[in-house]
Every structure is written in C-alpha cells, then in structure tokens.
C-alpha positions in Angstrom: 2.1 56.2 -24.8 2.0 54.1 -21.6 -0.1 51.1 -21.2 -3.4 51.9 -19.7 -5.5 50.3 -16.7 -8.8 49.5 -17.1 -10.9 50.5 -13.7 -14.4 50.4 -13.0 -16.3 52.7 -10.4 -19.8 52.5 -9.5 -22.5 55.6 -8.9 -24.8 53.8 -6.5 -27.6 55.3 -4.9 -29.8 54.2 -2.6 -32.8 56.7 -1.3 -31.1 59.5 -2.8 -27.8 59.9 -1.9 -24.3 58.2 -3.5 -21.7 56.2 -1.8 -18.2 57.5 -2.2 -15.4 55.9 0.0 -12.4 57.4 1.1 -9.2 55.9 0.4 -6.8 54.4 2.8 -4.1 56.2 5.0 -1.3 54.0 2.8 -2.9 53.9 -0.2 -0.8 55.9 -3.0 -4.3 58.6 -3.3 -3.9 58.4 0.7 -7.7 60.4 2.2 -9.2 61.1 -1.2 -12.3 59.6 -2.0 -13.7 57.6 -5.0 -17.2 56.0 -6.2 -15.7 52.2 -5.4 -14.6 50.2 -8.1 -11.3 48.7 -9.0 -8.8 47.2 -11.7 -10.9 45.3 -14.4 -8.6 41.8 -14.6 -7.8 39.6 -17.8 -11.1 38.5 -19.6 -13.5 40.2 -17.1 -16.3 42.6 -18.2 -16.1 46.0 -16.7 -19.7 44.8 -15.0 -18.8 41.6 -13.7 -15.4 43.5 -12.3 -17.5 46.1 -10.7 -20.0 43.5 -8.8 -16.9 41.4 -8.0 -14.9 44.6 -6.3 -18.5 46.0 -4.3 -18.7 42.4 -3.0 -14.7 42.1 -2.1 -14.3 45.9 -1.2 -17.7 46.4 0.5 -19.2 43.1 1.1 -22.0 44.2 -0.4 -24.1 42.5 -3.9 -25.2 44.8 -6.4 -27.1 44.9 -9.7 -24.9 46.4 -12.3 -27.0 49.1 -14.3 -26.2 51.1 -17.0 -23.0 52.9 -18.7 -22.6 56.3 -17.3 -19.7 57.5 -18.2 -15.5 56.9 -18.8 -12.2 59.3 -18.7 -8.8 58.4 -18.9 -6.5 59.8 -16.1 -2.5 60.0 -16.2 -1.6 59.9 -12.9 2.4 59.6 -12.0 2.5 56.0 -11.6 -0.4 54.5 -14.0 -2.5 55.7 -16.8 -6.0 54.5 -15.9 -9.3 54.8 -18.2 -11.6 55.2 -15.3 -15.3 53.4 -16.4 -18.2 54.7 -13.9 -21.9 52.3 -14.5 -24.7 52.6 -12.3 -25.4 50.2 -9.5 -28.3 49.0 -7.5 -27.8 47.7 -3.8 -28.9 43.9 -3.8 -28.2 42.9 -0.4 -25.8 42.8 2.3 -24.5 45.1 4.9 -21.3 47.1 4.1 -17.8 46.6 5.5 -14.7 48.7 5.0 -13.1 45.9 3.6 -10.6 48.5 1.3 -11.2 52.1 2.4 -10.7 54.5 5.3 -14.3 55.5 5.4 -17.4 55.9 3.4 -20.3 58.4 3.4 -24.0 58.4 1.7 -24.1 62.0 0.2 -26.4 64.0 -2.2 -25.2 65.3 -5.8 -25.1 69.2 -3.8 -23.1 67.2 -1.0 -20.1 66.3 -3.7 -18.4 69.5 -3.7 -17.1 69.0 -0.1 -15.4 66.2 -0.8 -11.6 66.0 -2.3 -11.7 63.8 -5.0 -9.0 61.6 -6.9 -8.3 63.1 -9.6 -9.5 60.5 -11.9 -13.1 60.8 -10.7 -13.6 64.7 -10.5 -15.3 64.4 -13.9 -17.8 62.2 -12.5 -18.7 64.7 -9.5 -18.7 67.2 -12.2 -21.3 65.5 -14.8 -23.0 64.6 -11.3 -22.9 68.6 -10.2 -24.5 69.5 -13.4 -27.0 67.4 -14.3 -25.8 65.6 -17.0 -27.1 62.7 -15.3 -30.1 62.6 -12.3 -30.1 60.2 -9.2 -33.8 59.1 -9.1 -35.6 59.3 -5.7 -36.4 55.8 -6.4 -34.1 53.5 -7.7 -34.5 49.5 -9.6 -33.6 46.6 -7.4 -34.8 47.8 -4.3 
C-alpha cells in the first residue's frame, strides 16, 4: 500500500456561491480545478494547514469551520486522503498566488467545471444536498 498524503481543501462561500481555483498550466492536474487547500506538513492540524495554504495560495485569512467531509484518491504519482472543512472569509483581497484562475460559483454552477479527480466527491455531496451553503454565512 503506498504511503498516503494528507491534503486539506476548503468549501468557502461567501454570499452564496463557492470558490474553486483552477490549477496551473504546469502543474501535474494542469486546468482542472479544486476547492484550495494543500499538503498538511509534519505536526500541523488539517485546520491550521488549511488557514496557512488560503493565506499563502490566496492571500486571503479565513476562519476554519467545520469537518465536511474526506476521500482518499490514488492518483499515478501520489495516494492522497483529500480532507474538505468549511471556511469563512476573514479578510483580505485574493491573489492567484498558486492557480491559473479562480471563480465564485453556485452548487448548480459545479457541474461545468472539470474537476481533479480527487475532489469530484465533494461536487457530488455538494450537487446533492448532502450538505447546504447558507445564504448567510459566520464570520462575515
């Protein structure tokens, strides 16, 4: 069994819609979008990880909320358990510090998007309301 990464990802919303970001040209997922988040390193909790890669990737601060919801993935060059949380924009404006692009979409809006692989069963508990994005949102 290989090892497996631990990654975070965050389902933010802010006035009803989600941020994904699309991944860069020369990334190995080159174009495919995400809910941002990144590698979880040594003796870091997947919520502090999660604030520290919005801040670094986004240049944004966030509140991390609660557990929504994990997978593990195998892709060809890493195994990954892939740990989505809810987040609550803070402050700050945001940057494309480690992505192509990013878009503010509603839960109806996901299905245009290709997705990594990793976090299709996000969009999917999304898609069928296993989870709701509020209108209104803590830490406004």
């Amino acid at each position: 069994m290989p090892e497996i990464t631990r990654v975070t990802a965050a389902i933010l919303e802010k006035n009803g819609r989600i941020i994904i970001a699309q991944r860069k040209r020369d990334d190995h997922l080159s174009g495919l979008w995400e809910f941002p988040g990144g590698k979880i390193e040594p003796d870091e909790t997947p919520e502090v990880c999660l604030a520290r890669e919005l801040k670094e990737e986004l240049g944004i601060d966030v509140k991390i909320g609660e557990f929504f919801a994990s997978n593990i993935h195998h892709y060809d060059h890493i195994s990954i358990e892939l740990m989505a949380y809810r987040a609550y924009w803070v402050s700050g404006a945001i940057r494309m510090n480690d992505h192509e692009s990013y878009q503010w979409v509603t839960v109806d809006q996901l299905a245009e998007f290709d997705f990594s692989p990793a976090d299709i069963p996000f969009v999917e508990m999304l898609k069928s309301a296993h989870i709701s994005i509020p209108a209104q949102s803590e830490g406004r």
